[in-house]
N, C-alpha and C positions, 0 to 999 in steps of 0.2 A: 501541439505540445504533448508531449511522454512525461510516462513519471515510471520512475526507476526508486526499486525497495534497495536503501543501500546494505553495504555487506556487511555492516555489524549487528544487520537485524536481521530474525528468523521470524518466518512468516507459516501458519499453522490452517488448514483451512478446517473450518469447524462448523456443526449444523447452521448456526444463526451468520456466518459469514469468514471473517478470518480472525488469527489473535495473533498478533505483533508483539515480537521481544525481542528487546533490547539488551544487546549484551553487554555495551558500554554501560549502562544504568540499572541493568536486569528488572526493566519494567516491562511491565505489562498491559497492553491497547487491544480492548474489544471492542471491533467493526461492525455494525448489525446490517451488514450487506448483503445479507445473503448469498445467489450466486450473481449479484451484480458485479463486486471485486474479484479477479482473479490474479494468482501473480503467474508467470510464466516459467516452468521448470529449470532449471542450474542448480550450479554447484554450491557445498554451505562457502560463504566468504564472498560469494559474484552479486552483482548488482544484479537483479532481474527484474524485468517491467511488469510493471502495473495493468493491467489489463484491465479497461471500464466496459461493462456491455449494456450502459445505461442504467438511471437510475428512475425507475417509471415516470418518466418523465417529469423528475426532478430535478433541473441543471442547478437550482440553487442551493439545493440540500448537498448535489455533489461535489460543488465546489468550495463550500462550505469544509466539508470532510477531508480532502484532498488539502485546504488550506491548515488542518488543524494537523493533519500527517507530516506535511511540512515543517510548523512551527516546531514541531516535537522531534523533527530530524532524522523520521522514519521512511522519507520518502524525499526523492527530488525531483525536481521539473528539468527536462533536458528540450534540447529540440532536435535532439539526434544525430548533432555533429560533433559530440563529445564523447 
């Protein structure tokens, strides 16, 4: 499974990890991932993945996080053939 930041969100990488905004709601989500989250470079408007490089070995805390990016519509789960 991928997870893709969609395009109406702007993703920001900051000391403690990332900060997510929304331009449809112009909220604001701070990530304390450190460099576990990364998004993958494009254009403003393009969807770009998610990049997970673990979370010290905490699957449940990630999935947790990933599920709460979701609920909030900041992120989607794809399997790559979309």
């Amino acid at each position: 499974m991928r997870y893709v930041v969609r395009g109406t969100v702007r993703v920001r990488p900051e000391a403690f990890g990332l900060l997510f905004y929304d331009t449809r709601t112009t909220s604001l989500t701070f990530v304390r991932s450190g460099e576990t989250l990364t998004v993958a470079p494009g254009a403003p408007g393009e969807e770009r993945e998610l990049l997970i490089a673990g979370w010290d070995g905490r699957p449940e805390a990630t999935a947790r996080l990933l599920q709460t990016l979701r609920e909030k519509g900041l992120i989607r789960a794809t399997d790559g053939t979309d």
